[in-house]
N, C-alpha and C positions, 0 to 999 in steps of 0.2 A: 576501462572502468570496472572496479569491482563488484561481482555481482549479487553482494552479500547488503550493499547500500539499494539495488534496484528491489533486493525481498523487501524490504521495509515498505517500496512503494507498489508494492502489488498483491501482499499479505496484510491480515491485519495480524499483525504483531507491532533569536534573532538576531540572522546575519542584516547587517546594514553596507557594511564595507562591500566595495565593489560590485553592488548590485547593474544590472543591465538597466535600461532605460525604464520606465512600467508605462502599457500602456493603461490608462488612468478615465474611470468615466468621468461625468461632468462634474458631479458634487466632489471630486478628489478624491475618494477612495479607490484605489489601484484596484484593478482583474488580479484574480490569482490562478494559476492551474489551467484550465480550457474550459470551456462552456459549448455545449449542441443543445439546437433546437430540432426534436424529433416530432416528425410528425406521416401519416399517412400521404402518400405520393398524389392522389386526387383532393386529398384535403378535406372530403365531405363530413366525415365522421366530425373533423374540429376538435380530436385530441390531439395534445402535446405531450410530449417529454423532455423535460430541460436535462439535459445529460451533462453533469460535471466532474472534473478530474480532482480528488482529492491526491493528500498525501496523509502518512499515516502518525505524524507526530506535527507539535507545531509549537507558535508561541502566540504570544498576547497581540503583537501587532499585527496579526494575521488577520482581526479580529476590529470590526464586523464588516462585513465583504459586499460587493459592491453591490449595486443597485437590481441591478438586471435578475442577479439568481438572487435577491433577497426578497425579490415579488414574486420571484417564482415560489420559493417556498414556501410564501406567507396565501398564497393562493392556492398550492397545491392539495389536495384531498390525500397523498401517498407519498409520502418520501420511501423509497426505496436505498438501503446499503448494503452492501457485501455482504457484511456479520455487524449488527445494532452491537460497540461494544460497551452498554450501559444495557442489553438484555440478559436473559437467566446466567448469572454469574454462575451456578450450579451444573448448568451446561458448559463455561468455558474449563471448569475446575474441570469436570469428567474427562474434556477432550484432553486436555494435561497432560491428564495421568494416565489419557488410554496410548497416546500417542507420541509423550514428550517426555517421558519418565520410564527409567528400567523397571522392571519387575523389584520383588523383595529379592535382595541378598546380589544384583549385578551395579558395576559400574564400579567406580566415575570415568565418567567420559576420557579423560585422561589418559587410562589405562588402553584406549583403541587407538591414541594416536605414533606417531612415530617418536622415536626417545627425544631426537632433537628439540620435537616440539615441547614436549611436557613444562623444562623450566621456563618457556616462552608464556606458557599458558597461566602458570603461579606468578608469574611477574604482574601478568594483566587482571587475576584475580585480585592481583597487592594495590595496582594501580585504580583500580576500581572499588576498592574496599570491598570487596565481595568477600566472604568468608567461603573458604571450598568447601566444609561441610554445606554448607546451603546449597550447591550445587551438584555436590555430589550424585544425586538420585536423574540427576539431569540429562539424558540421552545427547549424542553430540550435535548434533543438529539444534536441538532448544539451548544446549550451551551458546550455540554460536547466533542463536539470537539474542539472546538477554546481553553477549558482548556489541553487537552492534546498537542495542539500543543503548548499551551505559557509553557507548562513544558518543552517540546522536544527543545524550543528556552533557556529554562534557564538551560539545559545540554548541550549546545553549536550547536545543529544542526539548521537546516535553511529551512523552506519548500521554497525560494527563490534558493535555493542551487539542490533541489529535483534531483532525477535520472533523473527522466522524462524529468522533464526541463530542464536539460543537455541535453539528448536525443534531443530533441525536437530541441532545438537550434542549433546544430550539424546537424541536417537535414535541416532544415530552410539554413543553411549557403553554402550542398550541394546541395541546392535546388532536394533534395530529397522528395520523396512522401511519407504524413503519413495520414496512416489512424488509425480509432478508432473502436477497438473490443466490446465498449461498446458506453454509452453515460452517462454525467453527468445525464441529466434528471434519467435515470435508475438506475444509482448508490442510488441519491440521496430519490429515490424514496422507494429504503429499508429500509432507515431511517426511510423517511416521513410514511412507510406505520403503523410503529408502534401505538400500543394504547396510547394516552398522558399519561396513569399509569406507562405503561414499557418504555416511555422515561425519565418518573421522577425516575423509578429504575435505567435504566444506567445514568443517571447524579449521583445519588447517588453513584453508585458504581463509578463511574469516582472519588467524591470527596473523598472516602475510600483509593482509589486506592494512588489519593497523599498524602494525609494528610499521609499514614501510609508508603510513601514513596516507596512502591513498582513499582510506575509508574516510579519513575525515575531509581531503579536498571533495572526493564524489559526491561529500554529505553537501557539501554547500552549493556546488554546482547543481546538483540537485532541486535544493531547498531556494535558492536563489530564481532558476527556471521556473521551478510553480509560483514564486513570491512574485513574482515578477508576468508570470503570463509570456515567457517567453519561447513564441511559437516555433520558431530557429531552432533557440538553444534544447526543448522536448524532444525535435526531430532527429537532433543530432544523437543527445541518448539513447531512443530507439533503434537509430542506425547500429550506435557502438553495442547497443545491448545483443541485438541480433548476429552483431561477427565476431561474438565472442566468444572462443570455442575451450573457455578451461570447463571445468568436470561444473560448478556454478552456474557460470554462462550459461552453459546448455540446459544446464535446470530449468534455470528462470523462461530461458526462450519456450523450450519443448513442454514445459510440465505449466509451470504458473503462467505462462500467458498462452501457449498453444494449445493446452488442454481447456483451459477455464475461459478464455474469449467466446468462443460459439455459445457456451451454456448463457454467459452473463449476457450476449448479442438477444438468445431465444427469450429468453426472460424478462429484459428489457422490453421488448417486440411485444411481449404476454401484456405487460404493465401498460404500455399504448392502448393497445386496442382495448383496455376494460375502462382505465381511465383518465375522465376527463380533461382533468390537469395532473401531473405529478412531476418529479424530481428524481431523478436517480444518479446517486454518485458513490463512483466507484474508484479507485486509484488510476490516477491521471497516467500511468507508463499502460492500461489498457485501452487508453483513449489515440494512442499513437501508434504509424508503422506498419506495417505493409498489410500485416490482419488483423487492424484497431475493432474494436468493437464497432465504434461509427462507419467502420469501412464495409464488416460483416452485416450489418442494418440496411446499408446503400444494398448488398447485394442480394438484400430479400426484398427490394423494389421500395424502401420508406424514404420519406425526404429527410436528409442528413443536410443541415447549415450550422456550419462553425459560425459561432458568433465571436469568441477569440480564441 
């Protein structure tokens, strides 16, 4: 599985056919993604955290989710996300262009890759109607997102659509309080920190990934797992994600979920013990796998109950 499909669900950056079973609460709206109940190990305090796994694009039928986390939220005092991405758009603009953008007068990504690649890459610009001026300024790493999101757009999903942005806007509307476990700046910064070689390898394997068509089966296996709530089929891409050893792979394993689990684990842990009720939902591939954030929660003594 490529690991260019697993950033989309662990950064922030409708299939029907061949869906898995869903398991489905009682009024028939389906579970999506996973659902924790957090809470202190003796119980006295009587705060919770409803802990749930987003993903980071979506569509209309995703749409309104089932019962359980929809009282959660409508009671909670905190919604907590990653990065709010309907907060200071002036904040996500700076991290851009501190992180995702050459300087004046370098680039286009293009020029870092290997020759082979380059007319592989004007093909998928052609196929995606992207004009290469427009990306020109683009570092290869932010190259190689904006191509898996326009794949994710041409298998019917919507980063307009996102969890989050649900999320988000649902709080906005109870004039509920959201805070952010991380920051763009930070997110974007584990991109930015890479060497320009290893952002021209993951652009490379990004264009591997589609041409051989794997990004878009990963997309629906994927999108299918969280539509569905399926517990099996998550485990299994945790498994695949963790023995995957291209230059990607290890990204994802070592950088975006082994570096960023503990923080989102401690911060989560911070949002319990002050309040009351809240919610906190992060992308559902850190909810999974040998050092899940629920797992990292259990080992600072909280009580961790999957609900599905």
């Amino acid at each position: 599985m490529r690991r260019q499909i697993i950033v989309m669900f662990c950064c922030l950056f409708v299939f029907t056919a061949g869906l898995a079973p869903q398991a489905t609460a009682a009024d028939g709206i389906p579970n999506r993604g996973a659902l924790f109940r957090i809470e202190q190990a003796d119980g006295k305090a009587g705060n919770v955290t409803w802990l749930f796994g987003t993903i980071h694009v979506g569509a209309k039928s995703f749409y309104p989710l089932e019962p359980v986390i929809t009282a959660a939220l409508e009671n909670a005092s905190v919604l907590a996300l990653e990065v709010d991405p309907l907060g200071s758009q002036d904040d996500i603009a700076g991290a851009v262009r501190e992180f995702g953008m050459y300087p004046a007068g370098r680039g286009p990504a293009s020029a870092e890759l290997a020759a082979a690649y380059r007319p592989r890459l004007e093909r998928l610009l052609r196929q995606y109607d992207v004009p290469p001026a427009s990306v020109a300024p683009m570092k290869p790493w932010m190259l190689a997102s904006l191509l898996t999101v326009r794949e994710f757009e041409r298998q019917g999903y919507q980063t307009a659509l996102a969890v989050e942005v649900w999320l988000s806007q649902g709080a906005r509307a109870r004039k509920q309080k959201i805070v952010e476990l991380e920051s763009v700046q930070a997110q974007m910064a584990l991109f930015g920190r890479m060497a320009t070689s290893d952002q021209a390898l993951f652009l490379q394997e990004t264009i591997e990934a589609i041409d051989g068509r794997e990004q878009a089966s990963d997309a629906r296996a994927i999108a299918s797992a969280w539509a569905t709530a399926d517990r099996a089929a998550l485990d299994r891409i945790a498994d695949k994600t963790a023995a995957d050893d291209t230059f990607s792979g290890r990204f994802v394993s070592r950088v975006l979920l082994g570096e960023r689990n503990p923080l989102l684990a401690e911060r989560i842990a911070t949002l319990l013990a002050r309040e009351k009720q809240s919610v906190a939902a992060i992308g559902v591939l850190h909810l999974v796998g040998k050092d899940s954030v629920p797992e990292l929660l259990r080992r600072q003594g909280l009580r961790v109950e999957r609900v599905y």
